[in-house]
N, C-alpha and C positions, 0 to 999 in steps of 0.2 A: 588334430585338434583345431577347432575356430574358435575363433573370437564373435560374438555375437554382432547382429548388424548393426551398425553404427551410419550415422549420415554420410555424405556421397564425398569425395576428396574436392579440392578445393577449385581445380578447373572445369568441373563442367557440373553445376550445382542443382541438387534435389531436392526436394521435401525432405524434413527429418521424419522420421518415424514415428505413428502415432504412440507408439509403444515407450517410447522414451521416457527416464522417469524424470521427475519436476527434480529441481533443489530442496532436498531435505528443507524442513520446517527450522531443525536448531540451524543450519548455516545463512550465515548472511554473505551472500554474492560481493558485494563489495569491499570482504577483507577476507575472500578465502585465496591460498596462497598461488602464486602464479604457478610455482614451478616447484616438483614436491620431489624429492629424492630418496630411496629406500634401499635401504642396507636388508636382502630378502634372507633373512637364518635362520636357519634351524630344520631343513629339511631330512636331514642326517636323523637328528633325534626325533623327529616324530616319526620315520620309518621304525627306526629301532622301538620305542616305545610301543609300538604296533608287530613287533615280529616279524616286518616286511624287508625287504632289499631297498641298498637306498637308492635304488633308479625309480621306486615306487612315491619316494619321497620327492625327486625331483619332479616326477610328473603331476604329482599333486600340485605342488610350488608352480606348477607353470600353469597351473587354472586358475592359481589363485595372481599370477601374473596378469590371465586375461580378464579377469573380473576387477583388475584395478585400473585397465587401460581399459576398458566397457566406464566404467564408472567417471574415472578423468576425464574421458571426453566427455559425457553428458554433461559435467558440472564444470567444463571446461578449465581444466588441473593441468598442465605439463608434468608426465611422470620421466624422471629418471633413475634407472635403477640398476644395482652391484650384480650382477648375473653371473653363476658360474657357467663353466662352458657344455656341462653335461646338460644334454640336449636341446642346447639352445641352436644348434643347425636344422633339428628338426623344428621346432620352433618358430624360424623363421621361414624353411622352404615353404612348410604347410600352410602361413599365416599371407606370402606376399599378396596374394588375390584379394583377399583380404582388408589388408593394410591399402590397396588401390581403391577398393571403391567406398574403406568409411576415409580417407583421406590422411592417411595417417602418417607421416615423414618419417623413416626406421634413421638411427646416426647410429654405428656402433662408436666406440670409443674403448681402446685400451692398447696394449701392442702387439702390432699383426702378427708381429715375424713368431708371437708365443702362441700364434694360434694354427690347429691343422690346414693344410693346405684347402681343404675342401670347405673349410668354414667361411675362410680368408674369402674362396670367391662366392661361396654363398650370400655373405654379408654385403659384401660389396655390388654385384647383382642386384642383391634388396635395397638396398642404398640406392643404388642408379635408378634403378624402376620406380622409387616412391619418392625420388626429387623433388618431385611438384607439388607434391601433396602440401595443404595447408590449415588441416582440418585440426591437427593434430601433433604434434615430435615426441617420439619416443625412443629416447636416449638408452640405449643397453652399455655397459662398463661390462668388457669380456678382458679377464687377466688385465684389468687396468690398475696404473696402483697411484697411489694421489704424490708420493713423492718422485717417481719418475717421473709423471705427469710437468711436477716443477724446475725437474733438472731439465728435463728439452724443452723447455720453455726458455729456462735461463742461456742454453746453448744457441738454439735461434737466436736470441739478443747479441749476445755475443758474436755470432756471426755476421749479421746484420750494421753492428761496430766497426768491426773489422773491413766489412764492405763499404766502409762508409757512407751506409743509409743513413745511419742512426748514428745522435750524439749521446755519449752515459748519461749527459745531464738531459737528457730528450724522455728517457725512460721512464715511465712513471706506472700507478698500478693498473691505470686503464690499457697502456699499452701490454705490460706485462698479461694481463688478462686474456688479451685478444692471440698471444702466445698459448693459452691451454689449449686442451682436444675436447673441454666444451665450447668452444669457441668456434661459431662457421658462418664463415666470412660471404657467404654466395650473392653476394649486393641487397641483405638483409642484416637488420639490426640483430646487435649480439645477445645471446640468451640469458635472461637475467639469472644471476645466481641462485641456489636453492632458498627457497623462503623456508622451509620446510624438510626438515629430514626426520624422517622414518626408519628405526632398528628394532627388527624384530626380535625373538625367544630371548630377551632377556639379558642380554650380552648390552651392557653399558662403556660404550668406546665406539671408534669413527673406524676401528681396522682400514688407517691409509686410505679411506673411500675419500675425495672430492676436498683435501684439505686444505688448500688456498679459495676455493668458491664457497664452503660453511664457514669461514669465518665470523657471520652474524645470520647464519641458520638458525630458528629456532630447531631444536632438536624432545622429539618425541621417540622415548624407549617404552616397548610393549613387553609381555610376557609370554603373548602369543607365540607361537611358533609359525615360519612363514607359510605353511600348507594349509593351517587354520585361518590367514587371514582373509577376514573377508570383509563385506558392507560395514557392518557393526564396528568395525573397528577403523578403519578407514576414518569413521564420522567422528568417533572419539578423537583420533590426532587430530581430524582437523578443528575440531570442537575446541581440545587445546588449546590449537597456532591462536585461534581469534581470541580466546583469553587472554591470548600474552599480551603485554607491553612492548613495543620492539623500539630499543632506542639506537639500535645500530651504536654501540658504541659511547654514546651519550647520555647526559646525566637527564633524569628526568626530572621533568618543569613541573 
């Protein structure tokens, strides 16, 4: 499977494609969200509901994975998204060539040691080979869970204490923050939190995904099934996010 062509990575720079599509009419560029996050579900029941096996459901899920990473980058979206592990190694082997010349930076993020050996260095391979790229980051959450995510964060601190890096009164959330595994530190600025989360088939709940970085997500629930998702829907969440009000917290004026 490929990802359709996408402009050139970020070292050694090309024409975009004439083919590229504009910004939809309903989005306005200047309040569409930086960084979008997507809980991808329901692949299971749309197999079933189809009479098919559900590795037929994952494979659909995974087109509908590269039609939203085709899409992000034209409208320039940072995707990060909940992946299960079935066949996100093929996934990736098939995609790296790929991911090199539209520019696309792969991070996985969740814990390795839960992953099969062969995944662990496929991922990491893809990692290293798309370092550079800066066209694009596309964050995969494999067996990642959002409350482990906060306990080794909180351990790092702690160790860190103990080392005497760090004072308790020194701690605060920016630092805490730069302790998660969306956090990557390579002499670049840290990735902004999700503006934007996306959960699909219907399922209203965060399932452990990203729960110290959604804390002022707006959050978009579809009814869609993830295999279904496509253009059309995509523009609807984001159509949403820019309706919303976002007072982070605050009262509004």
């Amino acid at each position: 499977m490929r990802l359709p062509a996408l402009p050139c990575l970020g070292a050694a720079p090309a024409p975009a494609p004439a083919a590229e599509p504009l910004l939809p009419a309903q989005l306005r560029a200047e309040s569409l969200p930086r960084h979008v996050a997507v809980v991808m579900d329901g692949n299971s029941r749309w197999a079933r509901a189809r009479g098919l096996p559900q590795t037929i459901g994952h494979q659909d899920g995974l087109h509908a994975l590269e039609e939203m990473v085709r899409l992000s980058r034209a409208w320039g979206i940072r995707p990060e998204v909940d992946v299960l592990m079935v066949l996100i190694e093929r996934l990736i082997d098939d995609n790296v060539d790929e991911f090199l010349s539209q520019g696309i930076r792969l991070r996985v993020i969740g814990d390795y040691s839960r992953l099969p050996l062969s995944l662990q260095n496929t991922a990491r391979e893809a990692e290293d080979a798309t370092r550079n790229n800066s066209q694009l980051d596309l964050i995969l959450a494999i067996g990642y869970s959002g409350r482990r995510d906060i306990l080794q964060a909180c351990r790092s601190l702690v160790g860190k204490v103990h080392g005497k890096l760090l004072r308790p009164e020194d701690i605060d959330e920016s630092l805490f923050a730069n302790e998660l595994q969306t956090s990557f530190t390579d002499g670049e600025l840290p990735y902004p939190d999700p503006d934007l989360l996306i959960r699909t088939s219907g399922e209203l709940r965060l399932s452990n995904f990203l729960l110290w970085q959604t804390a002022y997500s707006e959050i978009f629930f579809t009814n869609t099934l993830w295999p279904d998702f496509r253009e059309a829907d995509y523009l609807e969440a984001l159509t949403s996010f820019q309706s919303r009000n976002r007072r982070f917290g605050g009262r509004k004026h």
